[in-house]
NUVEXLUM-167663 format. One record per residue (C-alpha): x, y, z negated. Coordinates in steps of 0.1 Angstrom, whole numbers, padded with zeros to 4 digits. Each point is the difference from the previous one (the first is absolute). Example, Ala and Ser with C-alpha at 12.3 -4.5 7.8 and 13.67 -1.06 7.14 Angstrom:
2
+-------+-------+-------+
|  east | north |    up |
+-------+-------+-------+
|  0123 | -0045 | -0078 |
|  0014 |  0034 |  0007 |
+-------+-------+-------+
# end
This chain:
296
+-------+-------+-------+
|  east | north |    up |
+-------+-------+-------+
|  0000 |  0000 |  0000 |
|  0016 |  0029 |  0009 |
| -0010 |  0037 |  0013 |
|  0012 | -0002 |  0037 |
| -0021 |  0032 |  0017 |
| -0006 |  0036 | -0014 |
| -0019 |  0028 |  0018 |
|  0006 |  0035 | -0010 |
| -0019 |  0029 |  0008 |
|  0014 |  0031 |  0007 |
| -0011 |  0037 |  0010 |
|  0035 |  0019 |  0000 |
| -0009 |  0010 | -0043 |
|  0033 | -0001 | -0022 |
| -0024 | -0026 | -0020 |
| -0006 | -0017 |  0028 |
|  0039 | -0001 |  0005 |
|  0005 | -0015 | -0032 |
| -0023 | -0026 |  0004 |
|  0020 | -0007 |  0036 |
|  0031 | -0005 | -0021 |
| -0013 | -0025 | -0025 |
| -0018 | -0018 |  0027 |
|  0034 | -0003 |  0018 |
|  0018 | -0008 | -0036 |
| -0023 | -0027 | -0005 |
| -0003 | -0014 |  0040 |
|  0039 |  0001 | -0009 |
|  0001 | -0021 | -0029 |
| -0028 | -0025 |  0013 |
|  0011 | -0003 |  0035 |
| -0032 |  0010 |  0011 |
| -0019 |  0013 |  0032 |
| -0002 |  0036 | -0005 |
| -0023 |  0027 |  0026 |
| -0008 |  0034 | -0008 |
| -0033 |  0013 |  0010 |
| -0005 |  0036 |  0009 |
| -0043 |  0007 |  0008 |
| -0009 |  0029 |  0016 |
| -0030 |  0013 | -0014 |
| -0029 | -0004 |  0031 |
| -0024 |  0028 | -0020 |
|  0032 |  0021 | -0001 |
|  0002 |  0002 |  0042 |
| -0033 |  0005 |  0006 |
|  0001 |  0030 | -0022 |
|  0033 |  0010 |  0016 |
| -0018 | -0005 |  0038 |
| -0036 |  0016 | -0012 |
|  0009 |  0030 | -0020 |
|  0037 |  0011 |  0008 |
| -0004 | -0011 |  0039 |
|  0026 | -0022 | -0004 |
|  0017 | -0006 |  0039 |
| -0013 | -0040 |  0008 |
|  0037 | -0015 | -0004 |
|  0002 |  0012 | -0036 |
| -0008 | -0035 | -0011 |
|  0030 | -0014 |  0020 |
|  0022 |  0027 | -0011 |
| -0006 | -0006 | -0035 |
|  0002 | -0038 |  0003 |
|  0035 |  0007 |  0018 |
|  0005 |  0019 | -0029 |
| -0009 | -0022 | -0031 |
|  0023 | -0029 |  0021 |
|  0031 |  0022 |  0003 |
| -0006 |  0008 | -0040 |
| -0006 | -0037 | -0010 |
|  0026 | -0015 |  0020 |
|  0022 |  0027 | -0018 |
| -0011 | -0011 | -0034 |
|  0007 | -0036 |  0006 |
|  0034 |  0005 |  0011 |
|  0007 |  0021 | -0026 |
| -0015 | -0022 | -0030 |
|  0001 | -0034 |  0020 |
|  0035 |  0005 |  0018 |
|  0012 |  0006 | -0035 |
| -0008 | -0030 | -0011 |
|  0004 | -0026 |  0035 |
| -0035 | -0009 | -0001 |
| -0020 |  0000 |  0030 |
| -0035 |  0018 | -0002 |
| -0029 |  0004 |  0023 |
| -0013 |  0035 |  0012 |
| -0034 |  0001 |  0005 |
| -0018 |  0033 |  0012 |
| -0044 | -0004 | -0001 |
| -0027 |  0023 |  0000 |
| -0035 | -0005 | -0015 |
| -0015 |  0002 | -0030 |
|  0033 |  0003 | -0029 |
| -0010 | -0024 | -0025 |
| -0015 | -0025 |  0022 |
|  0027 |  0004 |  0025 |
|  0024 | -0006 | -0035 |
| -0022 | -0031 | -0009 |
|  0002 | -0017 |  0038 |
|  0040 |  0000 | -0004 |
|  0004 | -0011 | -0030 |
| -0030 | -0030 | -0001 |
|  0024 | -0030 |  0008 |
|  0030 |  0015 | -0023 |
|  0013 | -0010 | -0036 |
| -0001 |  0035 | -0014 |
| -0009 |  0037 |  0010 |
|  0021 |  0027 | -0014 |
| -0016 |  0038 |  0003 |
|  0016 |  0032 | -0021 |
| -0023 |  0011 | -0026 |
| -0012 |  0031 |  0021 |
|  0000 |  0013 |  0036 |
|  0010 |  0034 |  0014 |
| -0031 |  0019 | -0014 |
| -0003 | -0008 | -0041 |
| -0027 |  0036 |  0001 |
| -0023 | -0031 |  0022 |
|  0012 | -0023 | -0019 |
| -0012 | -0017 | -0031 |
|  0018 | -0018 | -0030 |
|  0023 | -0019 |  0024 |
| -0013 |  0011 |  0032 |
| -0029 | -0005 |  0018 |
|  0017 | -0028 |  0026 |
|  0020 | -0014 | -0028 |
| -0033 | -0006 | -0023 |
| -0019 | -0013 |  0031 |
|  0022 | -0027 |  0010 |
|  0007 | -0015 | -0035 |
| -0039 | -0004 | -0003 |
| -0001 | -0016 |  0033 |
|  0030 | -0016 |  0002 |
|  0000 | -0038 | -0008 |
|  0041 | -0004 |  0006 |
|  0019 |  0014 | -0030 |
|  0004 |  0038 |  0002 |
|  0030 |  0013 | -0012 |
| -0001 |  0036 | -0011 |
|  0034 |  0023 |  0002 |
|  0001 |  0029 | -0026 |
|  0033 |  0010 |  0001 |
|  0034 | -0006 |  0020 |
|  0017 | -0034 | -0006 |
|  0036 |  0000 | -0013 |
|  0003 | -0038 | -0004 |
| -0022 | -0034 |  0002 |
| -0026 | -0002 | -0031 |
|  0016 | -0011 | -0026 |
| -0028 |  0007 | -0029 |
| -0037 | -0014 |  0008 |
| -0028 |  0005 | -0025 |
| -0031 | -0024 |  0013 |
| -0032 |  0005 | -0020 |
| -0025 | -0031 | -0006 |
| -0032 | -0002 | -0009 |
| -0007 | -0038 |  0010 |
| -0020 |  0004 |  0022 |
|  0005 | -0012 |  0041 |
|  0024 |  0029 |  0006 |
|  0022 | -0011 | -0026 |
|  0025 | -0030 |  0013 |
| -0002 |  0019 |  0039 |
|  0017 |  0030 | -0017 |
|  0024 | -0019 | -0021 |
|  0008 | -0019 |  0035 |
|  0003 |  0030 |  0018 |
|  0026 |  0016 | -0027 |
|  0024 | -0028 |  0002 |
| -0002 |  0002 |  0038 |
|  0004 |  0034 |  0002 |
|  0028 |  0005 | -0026 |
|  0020 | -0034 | -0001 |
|  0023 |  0014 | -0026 |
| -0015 |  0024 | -0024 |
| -0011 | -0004 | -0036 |
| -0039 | -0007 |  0000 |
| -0026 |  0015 | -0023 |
| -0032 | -0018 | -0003 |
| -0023 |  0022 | -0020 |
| -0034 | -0005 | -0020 |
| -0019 |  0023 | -0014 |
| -0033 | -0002 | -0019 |
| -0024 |  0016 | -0020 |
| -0025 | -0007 | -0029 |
| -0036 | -0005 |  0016 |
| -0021 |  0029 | -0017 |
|  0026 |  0008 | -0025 |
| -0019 |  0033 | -0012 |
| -0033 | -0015 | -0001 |
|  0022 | -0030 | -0019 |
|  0011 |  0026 | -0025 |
| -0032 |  0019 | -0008 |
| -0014 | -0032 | -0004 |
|  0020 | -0008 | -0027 |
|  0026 | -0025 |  0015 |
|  0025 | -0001 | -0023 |
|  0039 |  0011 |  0016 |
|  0016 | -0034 | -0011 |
| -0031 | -0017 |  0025 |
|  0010 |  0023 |  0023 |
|  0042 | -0008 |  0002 |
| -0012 | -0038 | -0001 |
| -0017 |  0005 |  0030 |
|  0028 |  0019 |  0015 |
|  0027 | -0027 | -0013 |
| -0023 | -0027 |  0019 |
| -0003 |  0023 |  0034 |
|  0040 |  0002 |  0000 |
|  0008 | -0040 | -0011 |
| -0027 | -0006 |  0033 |
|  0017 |  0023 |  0020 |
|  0032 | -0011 | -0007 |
| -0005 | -0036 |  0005 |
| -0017 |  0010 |  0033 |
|  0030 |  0022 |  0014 |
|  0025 | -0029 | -0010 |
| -0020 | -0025 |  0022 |
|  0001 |  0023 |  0028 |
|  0035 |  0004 | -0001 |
|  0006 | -0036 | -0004 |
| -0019 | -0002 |  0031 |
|  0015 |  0024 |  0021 |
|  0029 | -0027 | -0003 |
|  0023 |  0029 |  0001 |
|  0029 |  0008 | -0017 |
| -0012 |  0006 | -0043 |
|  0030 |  0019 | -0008 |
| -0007 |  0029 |  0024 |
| -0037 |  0000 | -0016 |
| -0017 |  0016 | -0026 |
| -0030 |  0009 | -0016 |
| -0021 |  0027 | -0021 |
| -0036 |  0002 | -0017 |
| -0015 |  0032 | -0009 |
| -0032 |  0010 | -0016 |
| -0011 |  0030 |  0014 |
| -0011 |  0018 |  0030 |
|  0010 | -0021 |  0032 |
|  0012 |  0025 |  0022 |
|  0022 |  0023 | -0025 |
|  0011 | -0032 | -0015 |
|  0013 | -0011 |  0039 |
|  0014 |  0038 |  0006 |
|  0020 | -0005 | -0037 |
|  0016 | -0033 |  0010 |
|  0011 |  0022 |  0033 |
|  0017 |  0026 | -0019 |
|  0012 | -0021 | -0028 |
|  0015 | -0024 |  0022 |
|  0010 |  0026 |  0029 |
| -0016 | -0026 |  0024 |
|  0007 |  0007 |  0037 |
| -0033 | -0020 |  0010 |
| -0037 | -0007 | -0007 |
| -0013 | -0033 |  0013 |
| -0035 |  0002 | -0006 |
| -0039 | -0015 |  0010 |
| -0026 |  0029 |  0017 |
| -0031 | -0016 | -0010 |
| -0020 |  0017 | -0027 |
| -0027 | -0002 | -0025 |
| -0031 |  0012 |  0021 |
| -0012 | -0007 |  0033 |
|  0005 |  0038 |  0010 |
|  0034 | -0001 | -0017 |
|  0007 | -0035 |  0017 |
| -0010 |  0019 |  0036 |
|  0022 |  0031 | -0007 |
|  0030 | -0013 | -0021 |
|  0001 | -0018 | -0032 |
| -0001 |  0030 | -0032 |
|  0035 | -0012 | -0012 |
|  0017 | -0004 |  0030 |
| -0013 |  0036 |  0010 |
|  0011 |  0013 | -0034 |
|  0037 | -0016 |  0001 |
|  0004 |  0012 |  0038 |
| -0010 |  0036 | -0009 |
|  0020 |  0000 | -0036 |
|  0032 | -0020 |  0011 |
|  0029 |  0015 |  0012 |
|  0016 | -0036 |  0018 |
| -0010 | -0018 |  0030 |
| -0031 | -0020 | -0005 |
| -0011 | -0033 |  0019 |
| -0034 | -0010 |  0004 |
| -0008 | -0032 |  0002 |
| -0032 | -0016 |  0013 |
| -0019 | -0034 | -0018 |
|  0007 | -0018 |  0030 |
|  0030 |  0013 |  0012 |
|  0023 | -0027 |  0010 |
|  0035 |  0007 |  0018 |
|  0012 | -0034 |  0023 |
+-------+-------+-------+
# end
């Protein structure tokens, strides 16, 4: 099992330059197929044609364009590192256009924002698009790579998403140090209190959560049947996603590996609370990982 093709897409942004780089890093370190997708937007040239009178070529000088710019960038951060990449030039719709290229490959990588963050929300409107649509891993690049991840923080719950994204972290970053976090809370613990639950009830409760936990991380790792010694572990009571952005800080984690599903059925179709929290509050990549997602 082994990540052997990566898409990235890429609009000429400085984020979406980063995200080039680590896709390149990675396609490096793998040995996988790499191909960078440029999408010029089709709403974009019929505004261009309809209110600026745009001359009828414009379309095949900007496609000229985008090629000369893209083939550019791969030498640049491809050459560097004497890996061959594709160069791959489409017009259309952006996301589905992003979605087309990247349905038969292992993992898409996209920078957290494009070249208009005033349009953009949270991380960007084609970044937030595709990871809800997306069912290959997504791999979101927040800031410019300086060396392969070597500190991965991977949040469980137990559910479906939780071995994929453990899978996906040990693919991804062979040789870091790997973080599996819990973290829970105590159902109604207010209501608990003014009800007159007493506080020692309350920490047995808590000391049965974490012994459950526990024993449930260790048998994922034990299935992972990866290396122990590069793995570890840590249960927290509190609220899930400050608990995940504490573990980032704390451990100065490089990586995210994370589910997208969510709680709600309109959470579930926009992007799981959590994961929306930990990509807006983190300040390191972040990889989203579908239930099903399976790499060959």
């Amino acid at each position: 099992m082994n990540i052997a093709s990566i898409v990235v897409a890429v609009d000429f942004s400085d984020d979406a330059r980063h995200a080039a780089e680590r896709a390149a890093m990675l396609a490096a370190e793998q040995r996988a197929q790499l191909d960078f997708v440029h999408v010029i937007s089709g709403s974009s040239l019929d505004r261009l044609h309809t209110w600026l009178g745009a001359p009828a070529d414009s379309e095949v000088r900007l496609r000229e364009e985008a090629e000369r710019s893209l083939n550019d960038m791969i030498k640049d951060i491809a050459g560097k590192r004497d890996i061959a990449a594709g160069a791959f030039v489409k017009t259309g719709h952006v996301l589905n256009q992003i979605l087309s290229s990247s349905e038969s490959a292992d993992l898409l990588v996209l920078g957290a924002h494009g070249r208009n963050p005033l349009r953009d929300l949270s991380l960007g409107t084609t970044a937030e698009r595709s990871l809800r649509m997306s069912k290959q891993p997504v791999l979101v690049v927040k800031r410019r790579p300086r060396a392969l991840y070597g500190q991965v923080i991977v949040p469980v719950d137990f559910s479906a998403y939780s071995a994929p994204a453990l899978r996906m972290a040990r693919l991804i970053a062979p040789t870091a140090r790997i973080t599996v976090v819990h973290a829970f809370r105590v159902p109604f613990e207010g209501r608990l209190r003014i009800a007159g639950a007493s506080e020692e009830s309350i920490l047995a409760y808590c000391e049965e959560e974490r012994r459950e936990a526990e024993k449930e991380i260790k048998d994922l790792i034990s299935d992972s049947d990866d290396d122990a010694l590069r793995m570890s572990y840590a249960v927290e009571r509190g609220n899930v996603s400050r608990v995940i952005l504490a573990q980032e800080e704390k451990l100065s984690a490089d990586l995210i590996v994370i589910g997208k599903h969510g709680r709600s059925m309109v959470e579930e179709w926009l992007l799981g609370g959590v994961t929306r929290h930990v990509l807006a509050g983190s300040t390191c990549d972040v990889l989203i990982v579908h239930e099903r997602a399976e790499v060959q």
